[in-house]
C-alpha positions, -999 to 999 in steps of 0.1 A, spaced: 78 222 -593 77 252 -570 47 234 -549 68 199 -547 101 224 -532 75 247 -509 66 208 -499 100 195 -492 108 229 -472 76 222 -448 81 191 -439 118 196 -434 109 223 -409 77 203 -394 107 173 -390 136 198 -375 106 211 -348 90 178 -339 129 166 -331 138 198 -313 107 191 -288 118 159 -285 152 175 -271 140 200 -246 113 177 -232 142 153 -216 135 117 -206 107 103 -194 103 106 -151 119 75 -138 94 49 -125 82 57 -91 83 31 -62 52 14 -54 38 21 -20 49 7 9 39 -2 42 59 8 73 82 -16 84 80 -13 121 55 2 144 54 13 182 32 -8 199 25 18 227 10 37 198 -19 19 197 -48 18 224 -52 -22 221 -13 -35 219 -19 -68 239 -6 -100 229 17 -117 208 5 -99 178 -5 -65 168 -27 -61 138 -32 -23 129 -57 -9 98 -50 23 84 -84 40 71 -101 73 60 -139 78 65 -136 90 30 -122 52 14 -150 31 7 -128 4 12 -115 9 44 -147 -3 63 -144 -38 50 -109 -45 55 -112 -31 89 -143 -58 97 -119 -84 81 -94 -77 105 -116 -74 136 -127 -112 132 -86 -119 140 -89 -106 174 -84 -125 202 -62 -128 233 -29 -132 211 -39 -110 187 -47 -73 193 -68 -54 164 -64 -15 157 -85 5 129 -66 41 128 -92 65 106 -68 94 91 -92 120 107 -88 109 144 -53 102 139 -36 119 112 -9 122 136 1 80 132 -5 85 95 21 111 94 44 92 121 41 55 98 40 75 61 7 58 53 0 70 15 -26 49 8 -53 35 25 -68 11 33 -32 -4 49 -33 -32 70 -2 -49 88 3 -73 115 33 -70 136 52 -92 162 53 -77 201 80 -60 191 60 -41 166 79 -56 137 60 -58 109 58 -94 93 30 -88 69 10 -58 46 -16 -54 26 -19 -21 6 -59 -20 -7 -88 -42 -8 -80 -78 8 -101 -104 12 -105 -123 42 -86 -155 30 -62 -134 25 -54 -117 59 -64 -149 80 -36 -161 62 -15 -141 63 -15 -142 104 -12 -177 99 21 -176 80 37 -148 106 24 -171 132 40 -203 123 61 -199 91 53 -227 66 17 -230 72 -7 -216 47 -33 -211 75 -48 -242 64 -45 -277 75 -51 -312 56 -63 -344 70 -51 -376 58 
């Protein structure tokens, strides 16, 4: 009988602990933002700001990533379209300035340097090409159908 009781006691005070934990730790942090992609840009930040549309790639030498999406975004240059890789150790200075977090970041801004489109991460090609085709005429899907 005295066993069952030294039982009860335990798990009593196991229970009153467990719940006064419980207390102290609080809630739970709230949910963090996602990261985001600056939302406008000074053109006469960037060495190559000709054209109607300014496409810049934030990188690091260290993101395996970064190399790729910066050869995806080369292929969109052209005499409307200028095309800027910025690596984080030649320019931590426009990392800072645009509170890049995360690379690789890509956006694509008007002349204005408005930014019209990001892409936070890998991307594929598809992808980007299309997504200068939207901000260049809104509707289109970068793709067009024959009949």
């Amino acid at each position: 009988m005295i066993q069952v009781l030294l039982a009860c006691v335990i798990a009593a005070v196991i229970i009153a602990v467990a719940r006064w934990q419980q207390n102290q730790r609080g809630s739970d942090a709230p949910t963090q933002p996602s990261w985001q992609f600056p939302a406008q840009l000074d053109p006469t930040d960037f060495a190559s700001s000709r054209g109607q549309w300014l496409v810049v790639v934030f990188t690091s030498s260290t993101c395996s990533t970064c190399d790729d999406v910066a050869a995806k975004a080369e292929v969109l240059a052209s005499s409307a379209v200028s095309v800027n890789t910025v690596d984080y150790l030649n320019r931590a200075d426009l990392h800072r300035r645009y509170e890049i977090d995360a690379v690789p970041t890509a956006v694509i801004a008007d002349e204005n340097g408005v930014v019209k489109r990001g892409f936070i991460g890998p991307v594929t090609a598809t992808d980007l090409w299309a997504g200068l085709a939207e901000v260049r005429e809104p509707g289109s899907d970068g793709c067009s159908s024959t009949d």
